[in-house]
N, CA, C and O atoms as a Tripos MOL2 file, in Angstrom:
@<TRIPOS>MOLECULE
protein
  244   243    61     0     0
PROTEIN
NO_CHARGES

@<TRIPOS>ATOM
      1 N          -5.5430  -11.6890  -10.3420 N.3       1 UNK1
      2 CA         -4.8930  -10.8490  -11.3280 C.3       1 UNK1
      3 C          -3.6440  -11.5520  -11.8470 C.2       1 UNK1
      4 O          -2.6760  -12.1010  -11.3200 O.2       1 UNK1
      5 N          -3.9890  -11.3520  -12.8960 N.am      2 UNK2
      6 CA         -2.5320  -11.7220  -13.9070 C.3       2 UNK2
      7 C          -1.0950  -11.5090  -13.2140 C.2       2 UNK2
      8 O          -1.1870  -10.3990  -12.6890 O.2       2 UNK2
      9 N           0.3500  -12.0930  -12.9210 N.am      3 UNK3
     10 CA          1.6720  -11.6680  -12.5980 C.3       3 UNK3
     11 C           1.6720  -10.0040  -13.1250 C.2       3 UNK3
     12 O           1.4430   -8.9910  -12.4630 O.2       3 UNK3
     13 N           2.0160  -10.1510  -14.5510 N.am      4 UNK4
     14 CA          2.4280   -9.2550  -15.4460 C.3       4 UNK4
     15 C           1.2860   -7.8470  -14.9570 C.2       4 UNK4
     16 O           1.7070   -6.6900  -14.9870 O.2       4 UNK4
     17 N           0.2790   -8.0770  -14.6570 N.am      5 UNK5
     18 CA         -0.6700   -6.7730  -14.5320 C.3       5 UNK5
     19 C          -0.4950   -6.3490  -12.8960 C.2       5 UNK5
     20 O          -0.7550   -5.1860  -12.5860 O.2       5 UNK5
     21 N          -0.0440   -7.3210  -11.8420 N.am      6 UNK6
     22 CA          0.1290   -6.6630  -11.2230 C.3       6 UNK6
     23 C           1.3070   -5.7580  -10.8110 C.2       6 UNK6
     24 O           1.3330   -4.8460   -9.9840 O.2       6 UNK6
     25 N           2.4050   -6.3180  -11.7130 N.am      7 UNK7
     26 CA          4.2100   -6.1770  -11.7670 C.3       7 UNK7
     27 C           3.7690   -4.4620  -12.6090 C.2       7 UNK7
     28 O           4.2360   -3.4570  -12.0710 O.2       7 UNK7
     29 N           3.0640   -4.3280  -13.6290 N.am      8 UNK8
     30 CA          2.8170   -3.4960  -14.1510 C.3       8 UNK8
     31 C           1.9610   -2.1610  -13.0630 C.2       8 UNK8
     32 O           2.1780   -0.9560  -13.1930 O.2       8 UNK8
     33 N           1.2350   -2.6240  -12.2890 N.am      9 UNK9
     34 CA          0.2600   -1.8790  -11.4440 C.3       9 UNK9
     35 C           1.3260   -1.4920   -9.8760 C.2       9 UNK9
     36 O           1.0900   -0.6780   -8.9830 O.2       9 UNK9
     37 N           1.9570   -1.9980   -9.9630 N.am     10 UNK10
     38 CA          2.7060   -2.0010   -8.6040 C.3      10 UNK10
     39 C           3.8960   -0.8780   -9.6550 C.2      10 UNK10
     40 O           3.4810    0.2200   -9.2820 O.2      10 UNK10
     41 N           4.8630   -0.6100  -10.5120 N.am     11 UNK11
     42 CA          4.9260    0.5890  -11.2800 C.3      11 UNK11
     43 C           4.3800    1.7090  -11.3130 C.2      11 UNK11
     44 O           4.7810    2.7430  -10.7800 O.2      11 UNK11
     45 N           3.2910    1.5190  -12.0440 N.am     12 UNK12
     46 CA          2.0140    2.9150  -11.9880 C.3      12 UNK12
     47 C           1.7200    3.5300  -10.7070 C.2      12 UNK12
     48 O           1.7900    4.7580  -10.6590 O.2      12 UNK12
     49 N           1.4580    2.9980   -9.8410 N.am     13 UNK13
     50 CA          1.3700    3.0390   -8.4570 C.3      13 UNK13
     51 C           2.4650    3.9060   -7.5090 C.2      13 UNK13
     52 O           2.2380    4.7550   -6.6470 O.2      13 UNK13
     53 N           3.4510    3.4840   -7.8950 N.am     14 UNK14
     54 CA          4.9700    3.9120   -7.4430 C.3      14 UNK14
     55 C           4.6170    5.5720   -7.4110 C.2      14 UNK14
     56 O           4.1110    6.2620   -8.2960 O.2      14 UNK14
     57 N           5.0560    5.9310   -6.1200 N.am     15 UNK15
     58 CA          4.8260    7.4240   -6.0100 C.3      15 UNK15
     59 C           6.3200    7.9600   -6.1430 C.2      15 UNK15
     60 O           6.5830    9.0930   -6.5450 O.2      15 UNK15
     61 N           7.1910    7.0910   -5.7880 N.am     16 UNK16
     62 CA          8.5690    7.6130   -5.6050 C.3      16 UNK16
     63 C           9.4650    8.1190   -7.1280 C.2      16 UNK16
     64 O          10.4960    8.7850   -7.2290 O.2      16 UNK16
     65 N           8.4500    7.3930   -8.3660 N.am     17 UNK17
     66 CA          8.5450    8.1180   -9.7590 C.3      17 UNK17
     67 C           8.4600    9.1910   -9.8820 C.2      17 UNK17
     68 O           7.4750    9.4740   -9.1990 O.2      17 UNK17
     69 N           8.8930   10.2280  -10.3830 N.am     18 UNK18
     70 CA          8.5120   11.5480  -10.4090 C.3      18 UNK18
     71 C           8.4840   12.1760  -11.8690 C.2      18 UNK18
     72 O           9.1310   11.7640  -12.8320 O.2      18 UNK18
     73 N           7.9760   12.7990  -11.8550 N.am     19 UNK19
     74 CA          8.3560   13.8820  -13.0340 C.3      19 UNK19
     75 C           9.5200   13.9410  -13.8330 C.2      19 UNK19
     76 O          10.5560   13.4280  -13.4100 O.2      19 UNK19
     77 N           9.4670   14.7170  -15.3630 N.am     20 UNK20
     78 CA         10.7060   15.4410  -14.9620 C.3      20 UNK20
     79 C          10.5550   16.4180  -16.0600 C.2      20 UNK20
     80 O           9.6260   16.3770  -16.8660 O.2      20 UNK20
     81 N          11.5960   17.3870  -16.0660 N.am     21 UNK21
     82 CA         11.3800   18.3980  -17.2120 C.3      21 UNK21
     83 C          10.3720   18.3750  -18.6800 C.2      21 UNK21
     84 O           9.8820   19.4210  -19.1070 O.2      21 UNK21
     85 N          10.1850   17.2390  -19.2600 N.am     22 UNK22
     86 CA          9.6570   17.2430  -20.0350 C.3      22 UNK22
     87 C           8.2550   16.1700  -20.1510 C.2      22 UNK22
     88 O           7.2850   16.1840  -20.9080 O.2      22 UNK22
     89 N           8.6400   15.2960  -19.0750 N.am     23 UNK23
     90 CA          7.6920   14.2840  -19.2440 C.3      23 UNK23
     91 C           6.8220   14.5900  -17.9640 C.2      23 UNK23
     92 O           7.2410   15.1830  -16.9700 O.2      23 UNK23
     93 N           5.4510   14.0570  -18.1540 N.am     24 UNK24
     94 CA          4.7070   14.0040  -17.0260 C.3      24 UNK24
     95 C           5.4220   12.7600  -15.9830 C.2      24 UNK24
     96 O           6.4150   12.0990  -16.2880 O.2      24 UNK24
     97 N           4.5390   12.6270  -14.5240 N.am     25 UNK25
     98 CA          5.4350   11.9290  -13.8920 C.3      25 UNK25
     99 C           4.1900   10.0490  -14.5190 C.2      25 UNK25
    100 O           4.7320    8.9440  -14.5000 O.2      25 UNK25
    101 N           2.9350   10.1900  -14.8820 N.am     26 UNK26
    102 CA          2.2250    9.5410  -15.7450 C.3      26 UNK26
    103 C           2.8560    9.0230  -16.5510 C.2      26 UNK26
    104 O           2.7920    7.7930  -16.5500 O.2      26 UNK26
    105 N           3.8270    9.7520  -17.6920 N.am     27 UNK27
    106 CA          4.5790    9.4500  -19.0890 C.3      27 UNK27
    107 C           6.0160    8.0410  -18.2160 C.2      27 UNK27
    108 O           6.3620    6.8760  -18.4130 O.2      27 UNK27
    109 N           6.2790    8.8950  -17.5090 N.am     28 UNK28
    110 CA          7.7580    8.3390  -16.8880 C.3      28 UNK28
    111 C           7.0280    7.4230  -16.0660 C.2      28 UNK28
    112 O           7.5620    6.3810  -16.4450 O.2      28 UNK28
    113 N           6.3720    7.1470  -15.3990 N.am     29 UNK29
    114 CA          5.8070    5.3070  -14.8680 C.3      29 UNK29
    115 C           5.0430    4.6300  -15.8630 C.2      29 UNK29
    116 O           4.7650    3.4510  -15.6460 O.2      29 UNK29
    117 N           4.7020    5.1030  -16.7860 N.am     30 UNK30
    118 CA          4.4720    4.2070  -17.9420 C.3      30 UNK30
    119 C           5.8550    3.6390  -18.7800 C.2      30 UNK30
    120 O           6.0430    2.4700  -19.1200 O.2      30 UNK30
    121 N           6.6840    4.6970  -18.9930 N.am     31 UNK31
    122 CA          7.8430    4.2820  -19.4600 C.3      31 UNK31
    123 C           8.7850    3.1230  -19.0750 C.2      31 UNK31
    124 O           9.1990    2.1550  -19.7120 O.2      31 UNK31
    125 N           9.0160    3.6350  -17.5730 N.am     32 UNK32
    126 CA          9.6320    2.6100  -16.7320 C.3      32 UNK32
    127 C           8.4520    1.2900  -16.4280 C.2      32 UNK32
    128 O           8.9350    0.2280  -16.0340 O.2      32 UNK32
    129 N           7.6160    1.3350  -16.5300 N.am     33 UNK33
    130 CA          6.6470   -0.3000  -16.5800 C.3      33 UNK33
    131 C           7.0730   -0.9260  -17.8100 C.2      33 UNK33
    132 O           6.9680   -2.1480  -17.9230 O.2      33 UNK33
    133 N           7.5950   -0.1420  -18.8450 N.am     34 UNK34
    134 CA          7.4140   -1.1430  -20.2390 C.3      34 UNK34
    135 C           8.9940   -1.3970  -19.8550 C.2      34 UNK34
    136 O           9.3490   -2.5640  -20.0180 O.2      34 UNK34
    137 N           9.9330   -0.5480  -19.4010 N.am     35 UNK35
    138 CA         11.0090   -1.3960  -19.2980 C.3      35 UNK35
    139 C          11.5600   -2.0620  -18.6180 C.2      35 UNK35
    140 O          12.4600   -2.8910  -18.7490 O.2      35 UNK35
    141 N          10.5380   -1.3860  -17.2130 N.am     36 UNK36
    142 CA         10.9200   -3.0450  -16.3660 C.3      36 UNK36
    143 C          10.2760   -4.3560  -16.6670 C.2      36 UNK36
    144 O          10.7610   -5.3760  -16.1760 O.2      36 UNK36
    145 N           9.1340   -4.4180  -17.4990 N.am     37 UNK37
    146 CA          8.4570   -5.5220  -17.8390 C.3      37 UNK37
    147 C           9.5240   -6.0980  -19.2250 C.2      37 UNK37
    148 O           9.7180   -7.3110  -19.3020 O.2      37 UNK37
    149 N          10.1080   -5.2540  -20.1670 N.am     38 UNK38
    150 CA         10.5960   -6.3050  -21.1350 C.3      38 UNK38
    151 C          12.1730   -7.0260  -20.7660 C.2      38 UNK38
    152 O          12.6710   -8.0660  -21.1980 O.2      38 UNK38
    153 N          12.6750   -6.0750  -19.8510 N.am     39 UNK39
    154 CA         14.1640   -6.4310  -19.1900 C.3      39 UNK39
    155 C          13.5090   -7.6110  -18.0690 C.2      39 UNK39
    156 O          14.4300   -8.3710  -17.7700 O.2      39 UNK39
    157 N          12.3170   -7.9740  -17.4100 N.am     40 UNK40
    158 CA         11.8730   -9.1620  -16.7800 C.3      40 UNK40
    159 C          11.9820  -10.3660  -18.1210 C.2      40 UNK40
    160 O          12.7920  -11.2850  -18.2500 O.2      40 UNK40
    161 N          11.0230  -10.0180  -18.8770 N.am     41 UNK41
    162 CA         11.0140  -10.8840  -19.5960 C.3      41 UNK41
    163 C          12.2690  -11.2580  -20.3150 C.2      41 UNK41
    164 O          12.5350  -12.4540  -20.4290 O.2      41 UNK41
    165 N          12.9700  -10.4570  -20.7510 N.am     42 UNK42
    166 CA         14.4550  -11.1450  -21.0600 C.3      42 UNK42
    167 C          15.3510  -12.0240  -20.6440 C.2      42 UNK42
    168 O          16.1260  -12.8010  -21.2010 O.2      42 UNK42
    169 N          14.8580  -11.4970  -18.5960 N.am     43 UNK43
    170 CA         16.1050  -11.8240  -18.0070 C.3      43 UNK43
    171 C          15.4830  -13.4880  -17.7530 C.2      43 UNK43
    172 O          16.1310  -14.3860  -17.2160 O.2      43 UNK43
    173 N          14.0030  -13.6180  -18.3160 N.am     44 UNK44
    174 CA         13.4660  -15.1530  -18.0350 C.3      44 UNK44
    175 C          13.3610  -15.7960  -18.9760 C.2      44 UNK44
    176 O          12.5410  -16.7040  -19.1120 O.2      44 UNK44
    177 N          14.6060  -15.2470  -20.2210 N.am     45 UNK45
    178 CA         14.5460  -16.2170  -20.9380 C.3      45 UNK45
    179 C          13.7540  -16.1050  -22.2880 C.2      45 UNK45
    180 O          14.1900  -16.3710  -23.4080 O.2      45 UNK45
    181 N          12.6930  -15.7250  -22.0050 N.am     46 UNK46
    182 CA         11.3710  -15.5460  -23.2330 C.3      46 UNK46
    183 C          11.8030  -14.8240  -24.1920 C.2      46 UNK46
    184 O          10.9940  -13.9680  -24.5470 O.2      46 UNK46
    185 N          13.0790  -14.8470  -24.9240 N.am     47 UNK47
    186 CA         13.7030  -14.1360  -26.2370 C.3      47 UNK47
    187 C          14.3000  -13.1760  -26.2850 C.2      47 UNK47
    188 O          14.4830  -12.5240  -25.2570 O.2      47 UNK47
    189 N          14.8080  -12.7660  -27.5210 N.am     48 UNK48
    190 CA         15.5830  -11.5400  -27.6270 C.3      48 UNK48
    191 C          14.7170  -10.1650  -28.4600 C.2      48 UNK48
    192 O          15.1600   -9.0760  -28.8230 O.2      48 UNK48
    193 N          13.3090  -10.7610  -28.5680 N.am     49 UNK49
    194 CA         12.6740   -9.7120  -29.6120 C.3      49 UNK49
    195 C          11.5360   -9.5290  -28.2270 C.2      49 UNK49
    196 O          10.5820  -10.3060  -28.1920 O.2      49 UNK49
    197 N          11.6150   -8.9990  -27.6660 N.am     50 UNK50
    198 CA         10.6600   -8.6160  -26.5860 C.3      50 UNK50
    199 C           9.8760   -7.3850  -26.5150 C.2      50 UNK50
    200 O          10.4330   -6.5230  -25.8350 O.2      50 UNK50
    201 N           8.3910   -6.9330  -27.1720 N.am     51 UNK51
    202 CA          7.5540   -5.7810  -27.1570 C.3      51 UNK51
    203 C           6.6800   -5.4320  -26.2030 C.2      51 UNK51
    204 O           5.7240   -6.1870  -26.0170 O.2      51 UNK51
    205 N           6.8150   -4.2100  -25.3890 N.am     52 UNK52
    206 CA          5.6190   -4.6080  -24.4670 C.3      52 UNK52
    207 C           4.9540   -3.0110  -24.7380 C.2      52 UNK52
    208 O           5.5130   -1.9770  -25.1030 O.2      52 UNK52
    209 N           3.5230   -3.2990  -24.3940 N.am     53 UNK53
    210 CA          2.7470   -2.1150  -25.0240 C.3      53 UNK53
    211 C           1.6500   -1.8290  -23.6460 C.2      53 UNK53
    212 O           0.9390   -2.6610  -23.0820 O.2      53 UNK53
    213 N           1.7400   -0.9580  -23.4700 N.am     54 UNK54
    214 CA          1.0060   -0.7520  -22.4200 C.3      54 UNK54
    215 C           0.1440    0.5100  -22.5610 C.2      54 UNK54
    216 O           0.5550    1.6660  -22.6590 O.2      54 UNK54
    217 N          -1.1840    0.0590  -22.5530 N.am     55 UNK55
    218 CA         -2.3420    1.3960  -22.9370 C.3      55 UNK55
    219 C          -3.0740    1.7810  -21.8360 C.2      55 UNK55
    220 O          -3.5100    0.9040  -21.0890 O.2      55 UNK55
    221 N          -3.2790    2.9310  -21.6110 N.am     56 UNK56
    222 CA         -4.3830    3.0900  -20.3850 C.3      56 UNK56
    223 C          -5.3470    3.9020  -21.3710 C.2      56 UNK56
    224 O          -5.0240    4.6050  -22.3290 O.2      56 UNK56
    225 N          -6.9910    3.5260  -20.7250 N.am     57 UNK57
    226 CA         -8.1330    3.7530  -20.8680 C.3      57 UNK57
    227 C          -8.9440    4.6010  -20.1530 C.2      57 UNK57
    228 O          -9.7120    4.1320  -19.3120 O.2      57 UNK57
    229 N          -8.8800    5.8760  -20.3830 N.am     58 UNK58
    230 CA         -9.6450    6.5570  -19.3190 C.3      58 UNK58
    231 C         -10.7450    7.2740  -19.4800 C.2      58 UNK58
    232 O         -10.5980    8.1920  -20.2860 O.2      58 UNK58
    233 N         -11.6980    7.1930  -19.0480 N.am     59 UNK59
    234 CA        -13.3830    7.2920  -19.3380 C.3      59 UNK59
    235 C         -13.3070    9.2090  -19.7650 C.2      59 UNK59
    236 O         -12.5830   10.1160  -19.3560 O.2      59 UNK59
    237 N         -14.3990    9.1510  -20.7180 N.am     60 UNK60
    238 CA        -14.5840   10.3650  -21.0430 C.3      60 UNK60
    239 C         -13.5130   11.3550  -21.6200 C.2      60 UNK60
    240 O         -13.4800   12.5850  -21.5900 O.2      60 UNK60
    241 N         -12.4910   10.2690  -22.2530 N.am     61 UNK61
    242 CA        -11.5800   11.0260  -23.2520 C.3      61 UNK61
    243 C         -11.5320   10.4680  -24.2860 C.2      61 UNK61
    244 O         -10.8530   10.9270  -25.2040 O.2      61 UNK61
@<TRIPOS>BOND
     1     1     2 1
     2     2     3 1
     3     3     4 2
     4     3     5 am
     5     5     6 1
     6     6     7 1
     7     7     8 2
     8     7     9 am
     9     9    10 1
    10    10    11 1
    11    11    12 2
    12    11    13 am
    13    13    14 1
    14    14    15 1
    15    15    16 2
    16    15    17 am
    17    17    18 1
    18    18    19 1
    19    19    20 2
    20    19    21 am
    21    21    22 1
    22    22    23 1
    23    23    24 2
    24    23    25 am
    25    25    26 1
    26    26    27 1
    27    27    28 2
    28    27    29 am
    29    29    30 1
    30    30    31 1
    31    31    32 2
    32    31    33 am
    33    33    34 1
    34    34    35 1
    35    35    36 2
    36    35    37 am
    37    37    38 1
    38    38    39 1
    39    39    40 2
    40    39    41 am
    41    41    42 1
    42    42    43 1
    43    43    44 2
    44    43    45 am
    45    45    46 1
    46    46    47 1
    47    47    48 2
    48    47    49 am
    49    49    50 1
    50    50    51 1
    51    51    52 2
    52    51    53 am
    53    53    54 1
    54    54    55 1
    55    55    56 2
    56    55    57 am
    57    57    58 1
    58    58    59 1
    59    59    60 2
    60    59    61 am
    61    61    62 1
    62    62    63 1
    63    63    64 2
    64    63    65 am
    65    65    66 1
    66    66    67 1
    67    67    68 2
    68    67    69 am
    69    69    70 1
    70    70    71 1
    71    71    72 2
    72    71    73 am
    73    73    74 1
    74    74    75 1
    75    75    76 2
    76    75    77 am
    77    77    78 1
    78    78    79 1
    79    79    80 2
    80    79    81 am
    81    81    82 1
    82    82    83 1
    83    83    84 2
    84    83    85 am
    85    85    86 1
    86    86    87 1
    87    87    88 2
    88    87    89 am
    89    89    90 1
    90    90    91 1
    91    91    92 2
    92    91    93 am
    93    93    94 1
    94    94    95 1
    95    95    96 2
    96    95    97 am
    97    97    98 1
    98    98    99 1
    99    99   100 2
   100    99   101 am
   101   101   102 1
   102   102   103 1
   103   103   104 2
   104   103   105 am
   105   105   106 1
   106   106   107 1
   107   107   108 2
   108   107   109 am
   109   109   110 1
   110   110   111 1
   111   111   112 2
   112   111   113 am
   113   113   114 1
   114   114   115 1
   115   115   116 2
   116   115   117 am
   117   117   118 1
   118   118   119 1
   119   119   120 2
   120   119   121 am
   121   121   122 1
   122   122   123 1
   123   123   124 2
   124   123   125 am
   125   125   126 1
   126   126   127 1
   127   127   128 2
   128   127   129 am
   129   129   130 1
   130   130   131 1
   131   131   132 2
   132   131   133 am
   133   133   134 1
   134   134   135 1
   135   135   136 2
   136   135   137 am
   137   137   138 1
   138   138   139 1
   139   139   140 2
   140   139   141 am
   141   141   142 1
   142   142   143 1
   143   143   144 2
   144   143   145 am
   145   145   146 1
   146   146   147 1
   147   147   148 2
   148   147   149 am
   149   149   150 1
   150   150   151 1
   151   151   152 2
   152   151   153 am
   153   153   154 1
   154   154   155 1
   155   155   156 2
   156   155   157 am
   157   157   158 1
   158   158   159 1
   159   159   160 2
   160   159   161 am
   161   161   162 1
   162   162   163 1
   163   163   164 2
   164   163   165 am
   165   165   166 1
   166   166   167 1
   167   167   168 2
   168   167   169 am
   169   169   170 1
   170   170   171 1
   171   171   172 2
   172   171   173 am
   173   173   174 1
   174   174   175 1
   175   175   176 2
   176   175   177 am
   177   177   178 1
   178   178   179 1
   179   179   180 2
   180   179   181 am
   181   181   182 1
   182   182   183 1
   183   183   184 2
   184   183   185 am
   185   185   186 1
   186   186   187 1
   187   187   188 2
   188   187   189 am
   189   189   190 1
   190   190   191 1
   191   191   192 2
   192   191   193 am
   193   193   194 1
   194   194   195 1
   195   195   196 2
   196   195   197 am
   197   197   198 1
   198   198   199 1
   199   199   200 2
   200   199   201 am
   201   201   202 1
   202   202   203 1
   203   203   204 2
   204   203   205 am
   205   205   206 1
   206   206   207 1
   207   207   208 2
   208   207   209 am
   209   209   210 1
   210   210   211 1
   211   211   212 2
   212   211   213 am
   213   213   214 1
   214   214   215 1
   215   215   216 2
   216   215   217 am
   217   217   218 1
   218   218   219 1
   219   219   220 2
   220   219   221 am
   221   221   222 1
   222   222   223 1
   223   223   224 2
   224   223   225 am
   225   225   226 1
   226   226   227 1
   227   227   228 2
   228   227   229 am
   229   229   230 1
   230   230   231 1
   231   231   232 2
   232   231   233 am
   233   233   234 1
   234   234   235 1
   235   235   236 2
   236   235   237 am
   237   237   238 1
   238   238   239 1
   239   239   240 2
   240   239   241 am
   241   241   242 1
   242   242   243 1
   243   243   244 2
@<TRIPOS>SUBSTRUCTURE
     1 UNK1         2 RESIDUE 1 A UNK
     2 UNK2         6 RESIDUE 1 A UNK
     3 UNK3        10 RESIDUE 1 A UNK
     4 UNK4        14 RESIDUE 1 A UNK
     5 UNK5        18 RESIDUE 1 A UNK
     6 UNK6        22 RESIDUE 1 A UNK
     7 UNK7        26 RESIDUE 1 A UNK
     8 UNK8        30 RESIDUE 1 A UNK
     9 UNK9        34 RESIDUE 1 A UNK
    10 UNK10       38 RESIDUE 1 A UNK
    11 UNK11       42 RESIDUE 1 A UNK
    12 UNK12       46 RESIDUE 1 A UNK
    13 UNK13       50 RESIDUE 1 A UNK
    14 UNK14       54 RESIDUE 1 A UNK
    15 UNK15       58 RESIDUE 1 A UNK
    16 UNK16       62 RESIDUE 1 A UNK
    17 UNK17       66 RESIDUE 1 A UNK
    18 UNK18       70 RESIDUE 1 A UNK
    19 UNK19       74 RESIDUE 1 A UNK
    20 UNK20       78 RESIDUE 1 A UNK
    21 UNK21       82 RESIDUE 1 A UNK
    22 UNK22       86 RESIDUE 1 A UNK
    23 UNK23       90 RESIDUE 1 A UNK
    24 UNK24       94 RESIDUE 1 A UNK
    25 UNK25       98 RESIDUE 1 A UNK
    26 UNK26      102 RESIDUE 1 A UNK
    27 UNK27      106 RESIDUE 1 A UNK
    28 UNK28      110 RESIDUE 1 A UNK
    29 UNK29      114 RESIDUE 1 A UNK
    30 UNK30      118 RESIDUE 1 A UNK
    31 UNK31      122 RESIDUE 1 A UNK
    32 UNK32      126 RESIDUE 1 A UNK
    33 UNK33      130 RESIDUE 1 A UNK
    34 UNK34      134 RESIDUE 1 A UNK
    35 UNK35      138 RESIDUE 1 A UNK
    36 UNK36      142 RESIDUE 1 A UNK
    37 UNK37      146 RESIDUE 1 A UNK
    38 UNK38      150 RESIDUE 1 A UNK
    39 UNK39      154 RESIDUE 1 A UNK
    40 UNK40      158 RESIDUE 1 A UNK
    41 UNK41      162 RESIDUE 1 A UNK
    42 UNK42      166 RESIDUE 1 A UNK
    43 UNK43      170 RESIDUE 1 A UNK
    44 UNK44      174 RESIDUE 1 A UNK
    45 UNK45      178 RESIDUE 1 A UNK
    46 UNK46      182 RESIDUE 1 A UNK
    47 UNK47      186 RESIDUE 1 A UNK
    48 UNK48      190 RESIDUE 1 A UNK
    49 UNK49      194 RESIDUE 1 A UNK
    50 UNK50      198 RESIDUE 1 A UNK
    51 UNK51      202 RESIDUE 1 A UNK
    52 UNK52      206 RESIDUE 1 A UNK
    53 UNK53      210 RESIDUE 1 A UNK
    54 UNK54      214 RESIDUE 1 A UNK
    55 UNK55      218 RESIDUE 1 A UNK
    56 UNK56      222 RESIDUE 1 A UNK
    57 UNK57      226 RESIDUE 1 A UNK
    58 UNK58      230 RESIDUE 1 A UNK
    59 UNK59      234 RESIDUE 1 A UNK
    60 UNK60      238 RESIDUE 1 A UNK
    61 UNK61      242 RESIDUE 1 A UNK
C-alpha cells in the first residue's frame, strides 16, 4: 500500500475521533485526513498550493 493511503487509513480508522454536534464522527475523520495529509505535505516541502481530495466509495449507494 501506498504511504499516503495508509497515513490516510490509519485516520479513518482512528476511533478516538468522535462526533460532534453537527458533523458525523465519518464527516470529522475525513476532515481531519485531508488536513493532516495536506499540513504533511507542506511540512515536506511539496509547495504552498496543496489539494487533497479524499472520496469514499460505498457499494449500493
Amino acid at each position: 500500500m501506498d504511504e499516503s493511503i495508509k497515513f490516510v487509513n490509519s485516520v479513518l480508522q482512528d476511533k478516538s475521533i468522535h462526533a460532534t454536534d453537527r458533523r458525523s464522527a465519518e464527516e470529522v475523520r475525513f476532515d481531519t485526513a485531508c488536513s493532516r495529509l495536506a499540513n504533511t505535505a507542506v511540512l515536506r516541502l511539496s509547495g504552498d498550493n496543496v489539494t487533497v481530495l479524499i472520496i469514499s466509495i460505498k457499494p449500493g449507494k
